[in-house]
N, CA and C atoms as an extended XYZ file, in Angstrom:
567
Properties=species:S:1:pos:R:3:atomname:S:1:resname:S:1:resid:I:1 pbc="F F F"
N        12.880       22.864       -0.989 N   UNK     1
C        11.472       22.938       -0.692 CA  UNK     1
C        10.665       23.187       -1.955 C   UNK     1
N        11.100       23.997       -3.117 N   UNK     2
C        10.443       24.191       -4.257 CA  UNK     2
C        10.518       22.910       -5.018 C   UNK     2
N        11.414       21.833       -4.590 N   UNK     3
C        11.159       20.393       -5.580 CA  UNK     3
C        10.051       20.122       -4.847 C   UNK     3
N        10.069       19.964       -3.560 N   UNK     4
C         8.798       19.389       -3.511 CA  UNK     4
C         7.554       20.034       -3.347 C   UNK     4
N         7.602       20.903       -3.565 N   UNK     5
C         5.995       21.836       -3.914 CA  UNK     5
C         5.834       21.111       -5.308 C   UNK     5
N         6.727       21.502       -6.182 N   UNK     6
C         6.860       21.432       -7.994 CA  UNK     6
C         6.142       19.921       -7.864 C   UNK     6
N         7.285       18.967       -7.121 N   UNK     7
C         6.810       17.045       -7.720 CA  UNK     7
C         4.837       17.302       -7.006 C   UNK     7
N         4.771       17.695       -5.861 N   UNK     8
C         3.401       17.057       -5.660 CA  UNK     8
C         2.643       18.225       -6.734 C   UNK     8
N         2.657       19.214       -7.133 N   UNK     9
C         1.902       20.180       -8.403 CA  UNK     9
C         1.689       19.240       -9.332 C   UNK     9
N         3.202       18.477       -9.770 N   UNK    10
C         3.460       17.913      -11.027 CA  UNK    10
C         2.252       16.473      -10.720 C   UNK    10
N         2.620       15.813       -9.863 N   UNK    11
C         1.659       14.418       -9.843 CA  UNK    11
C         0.110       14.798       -9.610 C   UNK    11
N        -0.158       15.539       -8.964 N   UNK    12
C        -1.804       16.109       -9.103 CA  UNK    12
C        -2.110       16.482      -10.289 C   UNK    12
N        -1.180       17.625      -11.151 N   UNK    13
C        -1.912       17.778      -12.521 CA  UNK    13
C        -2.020       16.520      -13.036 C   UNK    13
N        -0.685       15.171      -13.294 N   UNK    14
C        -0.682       14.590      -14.194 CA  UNK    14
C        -2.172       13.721      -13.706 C   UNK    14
N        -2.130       13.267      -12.549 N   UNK    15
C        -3.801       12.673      -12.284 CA  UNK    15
C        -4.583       13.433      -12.370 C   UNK    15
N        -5.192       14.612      -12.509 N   UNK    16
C        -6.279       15.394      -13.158 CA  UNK    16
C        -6.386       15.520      -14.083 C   UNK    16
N        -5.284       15.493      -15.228 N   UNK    17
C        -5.306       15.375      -16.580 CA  UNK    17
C        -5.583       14.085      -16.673 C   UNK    17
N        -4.729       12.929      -16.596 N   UNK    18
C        -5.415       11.614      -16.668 CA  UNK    18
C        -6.845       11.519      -16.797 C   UNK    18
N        -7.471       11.767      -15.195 N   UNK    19
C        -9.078       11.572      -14.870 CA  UNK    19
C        -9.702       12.575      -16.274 C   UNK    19
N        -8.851       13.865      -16.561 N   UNK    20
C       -10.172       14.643      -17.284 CA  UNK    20
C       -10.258       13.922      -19.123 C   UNK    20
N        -8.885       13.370      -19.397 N   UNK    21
C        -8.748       12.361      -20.849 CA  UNK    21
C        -9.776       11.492      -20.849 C   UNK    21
N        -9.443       10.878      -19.744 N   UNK    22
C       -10.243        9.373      -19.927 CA  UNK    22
C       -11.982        9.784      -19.266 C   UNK    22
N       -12.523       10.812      -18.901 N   UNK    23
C       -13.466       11.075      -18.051 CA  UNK    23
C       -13.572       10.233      -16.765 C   UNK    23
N       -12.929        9.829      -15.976 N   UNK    24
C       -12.776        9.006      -14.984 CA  UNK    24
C       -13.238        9.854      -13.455 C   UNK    24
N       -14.086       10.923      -13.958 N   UNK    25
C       -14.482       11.808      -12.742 CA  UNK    25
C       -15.567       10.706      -12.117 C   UNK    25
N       -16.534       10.161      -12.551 N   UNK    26
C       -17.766        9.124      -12.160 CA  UNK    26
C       -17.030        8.111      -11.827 C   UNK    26
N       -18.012        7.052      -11.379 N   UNK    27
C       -17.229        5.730      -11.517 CA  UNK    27
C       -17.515        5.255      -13.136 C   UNK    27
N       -16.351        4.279      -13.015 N   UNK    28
C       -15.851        3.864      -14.271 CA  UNK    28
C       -16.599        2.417      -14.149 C   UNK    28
N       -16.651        1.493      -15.135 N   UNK    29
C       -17.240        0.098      -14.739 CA  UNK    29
C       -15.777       -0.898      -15.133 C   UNK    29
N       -14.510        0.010      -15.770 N   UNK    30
C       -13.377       -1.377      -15.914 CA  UNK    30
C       -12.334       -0.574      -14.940 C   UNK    30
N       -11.264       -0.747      -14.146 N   UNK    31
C       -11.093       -0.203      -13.634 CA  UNK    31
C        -9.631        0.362      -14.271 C   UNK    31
N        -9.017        1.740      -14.311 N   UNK    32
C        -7.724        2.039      -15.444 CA  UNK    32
C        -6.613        1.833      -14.628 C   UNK    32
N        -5.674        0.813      -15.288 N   UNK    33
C        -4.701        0.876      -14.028 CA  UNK    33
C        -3.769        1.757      -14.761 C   UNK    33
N        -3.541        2.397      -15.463 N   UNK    34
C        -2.540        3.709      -15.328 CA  UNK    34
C        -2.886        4.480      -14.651 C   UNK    34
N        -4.169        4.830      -14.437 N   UNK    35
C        -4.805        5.886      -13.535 CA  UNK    35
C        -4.593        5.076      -11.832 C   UNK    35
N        -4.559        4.500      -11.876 N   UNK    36
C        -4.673        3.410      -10.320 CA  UNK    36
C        -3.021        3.885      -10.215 C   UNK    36
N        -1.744        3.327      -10.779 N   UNK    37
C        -0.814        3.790      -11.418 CA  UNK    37
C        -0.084        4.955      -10.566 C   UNK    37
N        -0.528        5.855      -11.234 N   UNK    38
C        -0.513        7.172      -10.706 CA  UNK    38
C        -1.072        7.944       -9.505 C   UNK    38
N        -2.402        7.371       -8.916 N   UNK    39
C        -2.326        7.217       -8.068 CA  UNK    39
C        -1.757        6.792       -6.499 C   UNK    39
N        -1.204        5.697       -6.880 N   UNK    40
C        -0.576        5.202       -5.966 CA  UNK    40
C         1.170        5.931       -5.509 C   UNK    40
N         1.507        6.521       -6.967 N   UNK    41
C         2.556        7.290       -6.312 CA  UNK    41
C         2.239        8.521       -5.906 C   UNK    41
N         0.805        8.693       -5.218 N   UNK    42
C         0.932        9.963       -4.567 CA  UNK    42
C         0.112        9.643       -3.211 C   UNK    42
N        -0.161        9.971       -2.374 N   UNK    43
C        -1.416        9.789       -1.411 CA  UNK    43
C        -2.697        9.855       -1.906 C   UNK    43
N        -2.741        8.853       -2.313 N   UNK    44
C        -4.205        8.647       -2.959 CA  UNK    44
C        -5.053        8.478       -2.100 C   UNK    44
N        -5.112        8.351       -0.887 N   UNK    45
C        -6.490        8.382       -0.422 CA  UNK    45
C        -6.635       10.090        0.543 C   UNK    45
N        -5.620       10.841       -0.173 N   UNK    46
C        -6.092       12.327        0.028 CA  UNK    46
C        -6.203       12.880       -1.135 C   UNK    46
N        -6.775       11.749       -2.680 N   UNK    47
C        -6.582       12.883       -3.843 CA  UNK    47
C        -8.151       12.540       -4.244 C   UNK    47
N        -9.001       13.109       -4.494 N   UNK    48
C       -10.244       12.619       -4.623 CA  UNK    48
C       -10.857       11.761       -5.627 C   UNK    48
N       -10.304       11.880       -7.033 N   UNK    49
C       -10.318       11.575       -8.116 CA  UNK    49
C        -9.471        9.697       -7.945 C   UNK    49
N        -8.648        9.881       -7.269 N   UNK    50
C        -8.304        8.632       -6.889 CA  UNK    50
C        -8.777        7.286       -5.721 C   UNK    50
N        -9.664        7.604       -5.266 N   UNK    51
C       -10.191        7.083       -4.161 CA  UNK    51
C       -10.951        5.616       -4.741 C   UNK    51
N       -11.685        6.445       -5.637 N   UNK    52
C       -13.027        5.018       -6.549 CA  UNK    52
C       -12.255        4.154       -7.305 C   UNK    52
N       -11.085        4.643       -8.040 N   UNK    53
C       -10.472        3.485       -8.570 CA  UNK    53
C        -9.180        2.914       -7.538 C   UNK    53
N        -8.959        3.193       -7.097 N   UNK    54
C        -8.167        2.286       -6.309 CA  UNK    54
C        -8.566        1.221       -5.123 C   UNK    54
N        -9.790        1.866       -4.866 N   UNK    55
C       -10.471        0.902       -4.472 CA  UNK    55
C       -11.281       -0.215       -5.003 C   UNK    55
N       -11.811        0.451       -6.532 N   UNK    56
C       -12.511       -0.798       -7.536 CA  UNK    56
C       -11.131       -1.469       -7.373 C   UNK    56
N       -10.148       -1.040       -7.570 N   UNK    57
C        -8.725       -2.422       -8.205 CA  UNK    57
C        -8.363       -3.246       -6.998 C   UNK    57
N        -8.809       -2.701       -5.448 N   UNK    58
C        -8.398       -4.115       -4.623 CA  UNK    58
C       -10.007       -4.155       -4.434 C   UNK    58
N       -11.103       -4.012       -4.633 N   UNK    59
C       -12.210       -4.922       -4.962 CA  UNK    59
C       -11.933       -6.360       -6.022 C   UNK    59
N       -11.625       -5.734       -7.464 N   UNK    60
C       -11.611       -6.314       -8.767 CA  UNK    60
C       -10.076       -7.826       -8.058 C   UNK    60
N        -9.271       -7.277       -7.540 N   UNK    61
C        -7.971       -8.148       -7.467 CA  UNK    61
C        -8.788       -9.743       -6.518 C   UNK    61
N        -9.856       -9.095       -5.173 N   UNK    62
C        -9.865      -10.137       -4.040 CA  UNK    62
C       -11.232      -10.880       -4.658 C   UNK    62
N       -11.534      -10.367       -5.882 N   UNK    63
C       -12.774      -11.429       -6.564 CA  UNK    63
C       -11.783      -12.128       -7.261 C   UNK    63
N       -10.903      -11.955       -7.357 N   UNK    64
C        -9.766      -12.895       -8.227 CA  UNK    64
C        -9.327      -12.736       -9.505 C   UNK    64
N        -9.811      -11.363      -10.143 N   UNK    65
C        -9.534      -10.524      -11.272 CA  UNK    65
C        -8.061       -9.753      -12.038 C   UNK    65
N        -7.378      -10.252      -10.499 N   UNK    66
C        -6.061       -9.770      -10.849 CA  UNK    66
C        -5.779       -8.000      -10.728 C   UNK    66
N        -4.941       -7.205      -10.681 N   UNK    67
C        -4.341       -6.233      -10.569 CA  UNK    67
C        -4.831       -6.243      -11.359 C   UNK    67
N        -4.997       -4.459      -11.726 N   UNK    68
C        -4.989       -3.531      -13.288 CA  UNK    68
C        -3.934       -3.481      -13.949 C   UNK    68
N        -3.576       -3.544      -15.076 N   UNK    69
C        -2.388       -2.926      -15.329 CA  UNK    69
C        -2.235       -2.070      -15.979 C   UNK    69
N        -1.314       -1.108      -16.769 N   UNK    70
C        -1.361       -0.296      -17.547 CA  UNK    70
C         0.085       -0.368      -18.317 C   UNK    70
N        -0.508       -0.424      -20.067 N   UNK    71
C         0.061       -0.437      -20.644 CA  UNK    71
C         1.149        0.678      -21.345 C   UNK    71
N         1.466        1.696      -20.167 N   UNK    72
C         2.069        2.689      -20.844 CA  UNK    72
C         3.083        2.805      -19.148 C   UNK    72
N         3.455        1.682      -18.478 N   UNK    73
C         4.140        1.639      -17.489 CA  UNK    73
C         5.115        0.804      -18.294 C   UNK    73
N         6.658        1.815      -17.705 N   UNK    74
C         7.462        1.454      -18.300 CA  UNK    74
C         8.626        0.193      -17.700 C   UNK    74
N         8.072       -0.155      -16.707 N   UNK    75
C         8.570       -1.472      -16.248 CA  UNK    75
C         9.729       -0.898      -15.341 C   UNK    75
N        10.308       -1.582      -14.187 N   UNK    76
C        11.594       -1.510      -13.392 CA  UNK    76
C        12.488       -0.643      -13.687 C   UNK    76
N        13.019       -0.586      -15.048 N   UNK    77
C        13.944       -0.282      -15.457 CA  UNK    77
C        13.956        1.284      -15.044 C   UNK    77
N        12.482        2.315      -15.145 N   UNK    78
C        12.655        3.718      -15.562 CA  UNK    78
C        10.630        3.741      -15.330 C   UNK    78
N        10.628        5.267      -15.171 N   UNK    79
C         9.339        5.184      -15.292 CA  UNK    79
C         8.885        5.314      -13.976 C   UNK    79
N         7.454        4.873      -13.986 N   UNK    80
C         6.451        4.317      -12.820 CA  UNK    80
C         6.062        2.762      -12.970 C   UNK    80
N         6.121        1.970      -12.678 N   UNK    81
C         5.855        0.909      -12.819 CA  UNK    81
C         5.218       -0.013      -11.124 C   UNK    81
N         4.583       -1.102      -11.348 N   UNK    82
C         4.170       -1.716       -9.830 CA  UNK    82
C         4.114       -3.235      -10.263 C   UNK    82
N         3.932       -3.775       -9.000 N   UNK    83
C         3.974       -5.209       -8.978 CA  UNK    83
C         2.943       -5.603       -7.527 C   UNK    83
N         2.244       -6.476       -7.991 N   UNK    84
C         0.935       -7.346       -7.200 CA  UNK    84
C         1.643       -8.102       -6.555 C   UNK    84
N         1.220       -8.498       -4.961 N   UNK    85
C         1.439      -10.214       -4.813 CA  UNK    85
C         0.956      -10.416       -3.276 C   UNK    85
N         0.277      -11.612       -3.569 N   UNK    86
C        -0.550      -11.547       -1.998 CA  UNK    86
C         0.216      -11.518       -1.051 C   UNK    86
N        -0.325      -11.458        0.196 N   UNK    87
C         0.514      -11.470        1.722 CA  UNK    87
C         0.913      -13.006        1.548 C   UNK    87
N         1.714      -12.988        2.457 N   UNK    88
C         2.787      -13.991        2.972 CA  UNK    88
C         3.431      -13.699        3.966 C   UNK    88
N         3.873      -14.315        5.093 N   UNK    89
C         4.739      -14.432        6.338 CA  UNK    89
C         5.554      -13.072        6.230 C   UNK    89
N         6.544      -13.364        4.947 N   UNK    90
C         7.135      -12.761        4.232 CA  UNK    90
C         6.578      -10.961        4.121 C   UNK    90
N         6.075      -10.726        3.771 N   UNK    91
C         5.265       -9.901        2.948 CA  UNK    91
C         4.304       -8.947        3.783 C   UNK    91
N         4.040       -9.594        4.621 N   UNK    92
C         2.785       -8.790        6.032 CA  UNK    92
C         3.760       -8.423        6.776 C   UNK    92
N         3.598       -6.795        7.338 N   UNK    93
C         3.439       -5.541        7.585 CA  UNK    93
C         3.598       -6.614        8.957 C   UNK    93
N         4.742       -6.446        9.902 N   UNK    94
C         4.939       -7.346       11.549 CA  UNK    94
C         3.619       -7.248       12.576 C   UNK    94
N         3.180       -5.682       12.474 N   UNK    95
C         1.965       -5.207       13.177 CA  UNK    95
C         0.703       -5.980       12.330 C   UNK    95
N         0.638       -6.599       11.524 N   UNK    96
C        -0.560       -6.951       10.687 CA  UNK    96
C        -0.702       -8.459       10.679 C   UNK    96
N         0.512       -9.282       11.153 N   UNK    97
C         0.621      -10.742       10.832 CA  UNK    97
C         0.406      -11.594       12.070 C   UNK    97
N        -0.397      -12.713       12.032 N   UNK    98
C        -1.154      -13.466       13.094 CA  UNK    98
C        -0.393      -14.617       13.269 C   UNK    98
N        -0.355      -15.009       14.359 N   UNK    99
C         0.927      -15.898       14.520 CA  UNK    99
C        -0.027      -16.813       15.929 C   UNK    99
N         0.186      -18.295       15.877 N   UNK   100
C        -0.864      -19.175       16.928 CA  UNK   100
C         0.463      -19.787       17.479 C   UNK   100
N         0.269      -20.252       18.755 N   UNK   101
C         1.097      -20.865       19.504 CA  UNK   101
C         0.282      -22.271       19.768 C   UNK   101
N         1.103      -23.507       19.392 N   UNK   102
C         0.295      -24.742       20.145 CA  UNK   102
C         1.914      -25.163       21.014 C   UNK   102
N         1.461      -26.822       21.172 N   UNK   103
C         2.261      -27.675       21.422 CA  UNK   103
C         3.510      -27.794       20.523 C   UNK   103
N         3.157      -27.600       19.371 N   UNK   104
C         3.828      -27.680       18.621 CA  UNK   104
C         5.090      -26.468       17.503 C   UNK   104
N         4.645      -25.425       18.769 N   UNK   105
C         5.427      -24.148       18.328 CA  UNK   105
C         4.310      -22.878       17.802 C   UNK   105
N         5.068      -21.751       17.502 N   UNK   106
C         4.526      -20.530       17.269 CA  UNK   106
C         4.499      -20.755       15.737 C   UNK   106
N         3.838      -20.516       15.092 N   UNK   107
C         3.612      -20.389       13.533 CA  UNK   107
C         2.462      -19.474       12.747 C   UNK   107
N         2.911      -19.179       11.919 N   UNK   108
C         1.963      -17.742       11.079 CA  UNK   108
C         1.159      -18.109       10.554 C   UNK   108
N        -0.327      -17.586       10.961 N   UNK   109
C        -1.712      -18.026       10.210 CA  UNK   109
C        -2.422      -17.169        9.028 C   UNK   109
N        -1.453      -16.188        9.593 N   UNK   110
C        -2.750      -15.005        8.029 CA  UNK   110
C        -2.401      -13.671        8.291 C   UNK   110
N        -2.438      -12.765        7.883 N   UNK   111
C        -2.047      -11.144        7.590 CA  UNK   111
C        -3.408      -10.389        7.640 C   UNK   111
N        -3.655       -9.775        7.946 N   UNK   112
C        -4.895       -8.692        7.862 CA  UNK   112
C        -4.784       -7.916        6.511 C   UNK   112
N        -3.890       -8.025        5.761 N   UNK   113
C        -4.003       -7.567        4.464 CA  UNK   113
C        -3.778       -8.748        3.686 C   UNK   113
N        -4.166       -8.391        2.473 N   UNK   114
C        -4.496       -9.755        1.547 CA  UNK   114
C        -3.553       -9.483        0.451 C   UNK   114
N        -3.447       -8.524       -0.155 N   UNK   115
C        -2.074       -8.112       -1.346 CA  UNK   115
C        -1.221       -7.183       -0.604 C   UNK   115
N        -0.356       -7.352       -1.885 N   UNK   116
C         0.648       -6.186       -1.619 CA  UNK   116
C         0.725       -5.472       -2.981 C   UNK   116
N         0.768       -3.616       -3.213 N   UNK   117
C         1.253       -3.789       -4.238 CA  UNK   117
C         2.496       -2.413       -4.007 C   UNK   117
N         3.348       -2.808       -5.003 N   UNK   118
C         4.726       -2.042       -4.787 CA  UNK   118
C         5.110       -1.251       -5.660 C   UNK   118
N         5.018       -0.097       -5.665 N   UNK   119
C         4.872        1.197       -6.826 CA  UNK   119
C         6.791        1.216       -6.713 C   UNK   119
N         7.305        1.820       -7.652 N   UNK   120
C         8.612        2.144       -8.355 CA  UNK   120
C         8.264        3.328       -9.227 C   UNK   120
N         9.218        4.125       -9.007 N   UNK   121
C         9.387        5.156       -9.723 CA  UNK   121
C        11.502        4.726      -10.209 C   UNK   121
N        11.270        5.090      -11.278 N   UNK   122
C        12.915        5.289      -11.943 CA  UNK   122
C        13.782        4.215      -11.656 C   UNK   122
N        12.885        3.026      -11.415 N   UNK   123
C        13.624        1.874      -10.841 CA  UNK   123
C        13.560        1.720       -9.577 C   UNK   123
N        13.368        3.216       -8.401 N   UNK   124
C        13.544        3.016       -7.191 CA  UNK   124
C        12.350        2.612       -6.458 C   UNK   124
N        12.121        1.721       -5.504 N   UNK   125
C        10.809        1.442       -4.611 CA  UNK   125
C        10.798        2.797       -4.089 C   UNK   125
N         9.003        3.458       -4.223 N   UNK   126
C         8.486        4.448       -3.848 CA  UNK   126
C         7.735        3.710       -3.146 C   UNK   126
N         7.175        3.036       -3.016 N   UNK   127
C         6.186        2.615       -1.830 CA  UNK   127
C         5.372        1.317       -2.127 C   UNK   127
N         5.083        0.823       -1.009 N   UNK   128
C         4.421       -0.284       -0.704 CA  UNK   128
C         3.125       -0.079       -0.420 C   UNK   128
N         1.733       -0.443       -0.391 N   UNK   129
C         0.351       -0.658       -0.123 CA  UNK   129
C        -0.058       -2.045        0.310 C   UNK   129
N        -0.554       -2.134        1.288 N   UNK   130
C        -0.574       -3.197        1.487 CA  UNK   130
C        -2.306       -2.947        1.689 C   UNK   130
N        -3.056       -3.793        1.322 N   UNK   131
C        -4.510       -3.839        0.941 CA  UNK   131
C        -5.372       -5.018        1.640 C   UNK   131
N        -6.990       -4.905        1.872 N   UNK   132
C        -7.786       -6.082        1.811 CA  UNK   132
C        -8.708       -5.970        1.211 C   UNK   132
N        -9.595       -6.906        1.054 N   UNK   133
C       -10.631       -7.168        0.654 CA  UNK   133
C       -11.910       -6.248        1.049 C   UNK   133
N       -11.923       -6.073        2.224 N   UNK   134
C       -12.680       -4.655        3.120 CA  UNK   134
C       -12.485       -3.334        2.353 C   UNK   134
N       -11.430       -2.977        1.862 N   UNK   135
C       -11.159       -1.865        1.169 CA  UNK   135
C       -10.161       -0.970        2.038 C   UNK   135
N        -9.789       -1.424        3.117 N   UNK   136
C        -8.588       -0.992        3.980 CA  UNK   136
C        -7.071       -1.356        3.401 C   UNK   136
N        -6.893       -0.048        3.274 N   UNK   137
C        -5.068       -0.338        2.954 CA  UNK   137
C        -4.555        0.675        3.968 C   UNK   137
N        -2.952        0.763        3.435 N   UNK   138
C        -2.006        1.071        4.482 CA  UNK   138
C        -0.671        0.833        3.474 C   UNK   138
N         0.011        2.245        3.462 N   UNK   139
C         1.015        2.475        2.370 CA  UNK   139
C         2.419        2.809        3.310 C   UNK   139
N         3.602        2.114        3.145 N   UNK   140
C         4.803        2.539        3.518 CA  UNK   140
C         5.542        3.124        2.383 C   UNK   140
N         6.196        4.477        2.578 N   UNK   141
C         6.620        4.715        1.545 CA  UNK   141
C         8.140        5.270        1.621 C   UNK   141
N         8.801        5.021        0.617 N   UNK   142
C        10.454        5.015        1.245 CA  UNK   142
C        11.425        6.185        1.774 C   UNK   142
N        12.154        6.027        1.676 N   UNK   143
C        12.396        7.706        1.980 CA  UNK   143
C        12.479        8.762        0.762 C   UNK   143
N        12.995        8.280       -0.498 N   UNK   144
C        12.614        9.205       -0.931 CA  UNK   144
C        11.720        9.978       -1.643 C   UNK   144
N        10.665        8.633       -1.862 N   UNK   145
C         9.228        9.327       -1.758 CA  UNK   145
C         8.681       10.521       -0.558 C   UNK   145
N         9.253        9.759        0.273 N   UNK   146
C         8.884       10.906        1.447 CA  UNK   146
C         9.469       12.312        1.398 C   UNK   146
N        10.918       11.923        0.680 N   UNK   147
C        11.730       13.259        1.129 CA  UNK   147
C        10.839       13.992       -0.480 C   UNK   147
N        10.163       13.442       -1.560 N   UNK   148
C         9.824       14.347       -2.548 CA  UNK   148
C         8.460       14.289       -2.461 C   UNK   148
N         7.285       13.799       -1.711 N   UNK   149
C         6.166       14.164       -1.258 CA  UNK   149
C         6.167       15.320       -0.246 C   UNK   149
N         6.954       15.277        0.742 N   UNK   150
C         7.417       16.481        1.489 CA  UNK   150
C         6.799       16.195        2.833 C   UNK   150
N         7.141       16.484        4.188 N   UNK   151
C         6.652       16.319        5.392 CA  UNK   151
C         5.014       16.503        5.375 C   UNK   151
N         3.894       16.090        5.270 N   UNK   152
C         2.442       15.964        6.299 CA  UNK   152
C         2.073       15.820        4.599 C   UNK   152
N         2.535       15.320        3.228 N   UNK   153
C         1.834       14.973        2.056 CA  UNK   153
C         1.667       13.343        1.739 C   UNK   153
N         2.293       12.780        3.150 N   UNK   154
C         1.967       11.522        2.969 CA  UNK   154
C         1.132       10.899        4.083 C   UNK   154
N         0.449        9.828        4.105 N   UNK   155
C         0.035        8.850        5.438 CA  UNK   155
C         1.163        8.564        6.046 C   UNK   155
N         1.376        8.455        7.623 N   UNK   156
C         1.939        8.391        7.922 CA  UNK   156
C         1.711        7.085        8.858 C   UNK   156
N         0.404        6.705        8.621 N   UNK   157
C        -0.232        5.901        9.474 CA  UNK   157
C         0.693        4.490        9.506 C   UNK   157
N         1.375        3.814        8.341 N   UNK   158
C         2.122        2.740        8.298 CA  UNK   158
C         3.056        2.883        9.495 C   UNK   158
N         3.987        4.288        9.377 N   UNK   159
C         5.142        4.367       10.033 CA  UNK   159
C         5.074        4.604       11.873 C   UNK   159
N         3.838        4.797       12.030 N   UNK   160
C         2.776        4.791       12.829 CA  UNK   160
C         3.059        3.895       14.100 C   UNK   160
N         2.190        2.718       13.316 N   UNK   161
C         1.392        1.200       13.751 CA  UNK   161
C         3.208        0.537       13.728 C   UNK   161
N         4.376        0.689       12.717 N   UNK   162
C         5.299        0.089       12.895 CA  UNK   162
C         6.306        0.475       13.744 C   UNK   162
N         6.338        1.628       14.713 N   UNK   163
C         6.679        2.061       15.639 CA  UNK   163
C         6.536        1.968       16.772 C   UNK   163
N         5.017        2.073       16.654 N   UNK   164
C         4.502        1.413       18.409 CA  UNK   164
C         4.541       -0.228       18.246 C   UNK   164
N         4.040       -1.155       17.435 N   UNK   165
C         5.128       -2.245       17.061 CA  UNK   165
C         6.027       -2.722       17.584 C   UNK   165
N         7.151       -1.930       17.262 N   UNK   166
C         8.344       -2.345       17.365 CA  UNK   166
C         9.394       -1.771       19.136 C   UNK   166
N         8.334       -1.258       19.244 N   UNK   167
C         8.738       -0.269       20.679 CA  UNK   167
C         8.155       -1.063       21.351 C   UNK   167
N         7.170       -2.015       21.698 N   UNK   168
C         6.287       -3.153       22.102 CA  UNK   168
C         7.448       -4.767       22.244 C   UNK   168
N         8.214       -5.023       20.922 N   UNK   169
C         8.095       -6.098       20.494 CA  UNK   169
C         9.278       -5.735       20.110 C   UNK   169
N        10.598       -5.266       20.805 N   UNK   170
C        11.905       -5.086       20.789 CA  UNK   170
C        12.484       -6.731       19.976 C   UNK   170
N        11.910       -7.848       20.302 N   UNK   171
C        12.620       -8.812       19.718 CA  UNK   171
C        12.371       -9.312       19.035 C   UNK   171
N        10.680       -9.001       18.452 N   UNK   172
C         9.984       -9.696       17.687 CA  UNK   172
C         9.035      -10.770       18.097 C   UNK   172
N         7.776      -11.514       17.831 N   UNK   173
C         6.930      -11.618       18.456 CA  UNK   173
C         7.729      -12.951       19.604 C   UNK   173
N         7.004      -12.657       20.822 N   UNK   174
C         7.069      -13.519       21.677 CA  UNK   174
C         7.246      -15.565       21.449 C   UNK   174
N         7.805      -16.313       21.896 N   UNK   175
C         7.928      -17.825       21.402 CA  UNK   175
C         6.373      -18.208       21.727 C   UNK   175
N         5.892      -17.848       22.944 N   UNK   176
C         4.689      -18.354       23.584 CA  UNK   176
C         3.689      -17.257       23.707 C   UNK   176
N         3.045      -17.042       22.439 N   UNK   177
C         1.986      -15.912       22.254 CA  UNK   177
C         1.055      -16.554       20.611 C   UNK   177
N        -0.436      -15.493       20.998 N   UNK   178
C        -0.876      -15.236       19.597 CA  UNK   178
C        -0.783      -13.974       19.541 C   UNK   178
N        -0.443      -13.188       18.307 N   UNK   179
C        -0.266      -12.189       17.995 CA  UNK   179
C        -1.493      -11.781       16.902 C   UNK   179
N        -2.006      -10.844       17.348 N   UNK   180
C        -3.011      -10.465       16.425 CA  UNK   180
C        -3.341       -8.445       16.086 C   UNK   180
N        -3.166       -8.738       15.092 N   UNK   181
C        -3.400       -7.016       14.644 CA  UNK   181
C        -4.843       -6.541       14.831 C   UNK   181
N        -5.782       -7.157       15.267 N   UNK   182
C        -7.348       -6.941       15.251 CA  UNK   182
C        -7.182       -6.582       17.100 C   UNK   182
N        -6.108       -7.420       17.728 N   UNK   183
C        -6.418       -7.222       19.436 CA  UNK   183
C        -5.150       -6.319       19.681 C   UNK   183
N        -4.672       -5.567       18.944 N   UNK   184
C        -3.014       -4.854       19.568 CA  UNK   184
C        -2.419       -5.665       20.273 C   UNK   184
N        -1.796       -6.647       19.540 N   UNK   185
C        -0.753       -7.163       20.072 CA  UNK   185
C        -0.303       -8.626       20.585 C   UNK   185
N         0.449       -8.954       21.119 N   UNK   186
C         0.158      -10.519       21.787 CA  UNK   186
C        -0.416      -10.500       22.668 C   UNK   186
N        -1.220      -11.751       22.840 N   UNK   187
C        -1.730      -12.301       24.043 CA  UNK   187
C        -0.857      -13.721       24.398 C   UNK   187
N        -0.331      -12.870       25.702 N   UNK   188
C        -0.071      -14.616       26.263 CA  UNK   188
C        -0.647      -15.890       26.307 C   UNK   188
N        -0.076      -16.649       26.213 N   UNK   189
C        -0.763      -17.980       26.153 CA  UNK   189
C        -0.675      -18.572       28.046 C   UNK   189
């Protein structure tokens, strides 16, 4: 229990020190992705200092600006490091992905989130964000982010929406349905 008091102490100072280096208390006009960065491996939308830039960076990404990056991420190997990449079939969150039924079969039209981005710590996936253009995201995060954020320091909201989901939709979406994350769920055709 004292690791994880210590890791979430440790990631709040290091983003308060960040924000107080760079003055990143205001809004900023470029957006820092080491600070975005660091954010993201913690619950950033319960850290305050993190809220404005992580939201400028999926503003800045859906004008077509691309991810932030930061040049002091030490890539896959070690470190904190992340990776961008829009939704896809693939890629959208089951509760989030829209699926039309014609004559011609069931097939996937679009995701309610528009990126993805995928934080790593030490090589290991710490978590996923999945984002839109609206400024709505939604973070899954793995277990052992979870087990070193500690029980009620993360959203839990992903694990949530993919539960009632999947308790719904035992087989996965229906042959003869649209499935939509805006109406909970399929509608028969």
């Amino acid at each position: 229990m004292q690791t994880t008091s210590a890791a979430r102490r440790l990631l709040a100072r290091a983003i308060l020190t960040l924000a107080a280096v760079f003055g990143l208390q205001g809004q900023a006009h470029a957006v820092d992705g080491c600070q975005v960065l660091l954010c993201l491996a913690g619950n950033w939308k319960n850290i305050t200092v993190c809220v404005p830039p992580v939201r400028a960076a999926m503003r800045q990404a859906a004008l077509g600006h691309g991810w932030p990056s930061c040049s002091m991420s030490s890539g896959a190997s070690g470190g904190v490091s992340e990776v961008h990449v829009s939704t896809n079939e693939e890629t959208c969150p089951p509760f989030s992905a829209e699926y039309m039924t014609s004559e011609y079969g069931t097939h996937y039209v679009g995701c309610q989130y528009t990126g993805v981005v995928t934080t790593t710590v030490n090589g290991q996936l710490w978590s996923t964000m999945y984002w839109n253009a609206a400024g709505d995201a939604i973070t899954s995060y793995s277990d052992a982010a979870k087990s070193q954020l500690g029980a009620g320091n993360y959203d839990t909201e992903y694990d949530t929406l993919l539960a009632s989901w999947e308790a719904s939709h035992p087989h996965g979406p229906p042959d003869e349905c649209v499935r939509s994350s805006y109406g909970g769920g399929c509608v028969e055709r």
